[in-house]
N, C-alpha and C positions, 0 to 999 in steps of 0.2 A: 504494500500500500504506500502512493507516495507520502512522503511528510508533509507537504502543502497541505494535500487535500485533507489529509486526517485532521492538521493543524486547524483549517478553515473550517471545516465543522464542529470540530469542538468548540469553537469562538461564538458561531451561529449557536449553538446548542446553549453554551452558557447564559450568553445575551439574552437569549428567550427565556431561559430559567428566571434569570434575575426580575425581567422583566411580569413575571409569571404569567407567561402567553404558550396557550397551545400551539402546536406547530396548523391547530383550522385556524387560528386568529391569525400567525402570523404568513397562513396564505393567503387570507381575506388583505391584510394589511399591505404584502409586498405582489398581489397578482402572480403569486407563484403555484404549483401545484402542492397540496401536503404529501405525496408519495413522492416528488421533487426533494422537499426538503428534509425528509427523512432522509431519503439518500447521501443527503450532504454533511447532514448533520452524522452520518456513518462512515464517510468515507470514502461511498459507492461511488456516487457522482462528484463531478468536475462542475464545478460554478464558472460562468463564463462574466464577462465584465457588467454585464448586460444583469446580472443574475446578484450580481456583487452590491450593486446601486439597487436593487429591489430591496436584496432583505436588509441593505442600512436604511433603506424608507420603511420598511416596515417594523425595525427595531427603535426606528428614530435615534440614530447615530448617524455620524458621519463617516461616508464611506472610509476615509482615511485612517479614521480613530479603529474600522474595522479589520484594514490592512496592518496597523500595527498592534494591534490585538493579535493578530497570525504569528506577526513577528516573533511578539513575545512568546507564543506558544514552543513557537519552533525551538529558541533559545532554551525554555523548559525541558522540551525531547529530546534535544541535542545534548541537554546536562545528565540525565539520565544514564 
């Protein structure tokens, strides 16, 4: 599994958490699909840029703050 993508849904996954939004709110929120975001939030799927600015509109973050939320994750895995 690449590290990006595990990184990027774990971020997706947490943000939702915190936020306490199911992954139907937060399809209703970013026009995404919820078997979409499941996937992402696992691993499965690949977020494309397009997909990246959805769920910071539906977590209401900004997409940047979501890219370096990855970052950090990644720095996490790597210390591991």
């Amino acid at each position: 599994m690449n590290k990006e993508v595990l990184a990027f849904g774990r971020v997706i996954q947490k943000q939702r958490k915190l936020l306490k939004m199911t992954q139907e709110e937060l399809a209703y929120r970013s026009s995404l699909n919820r078997t979409f975001i499941s996937y992402v939030e696992n691993g499965r799927k690949i977020a494309s840029i397009v997909s990246l600015f959805a769920f910071a509109r539906g977590l209401h973050i900004p997409a940047a703050d979501l890219i370096r939320q990855v970052e950090d994750e990644l720095n996490r895995l790597s210390d591991r």
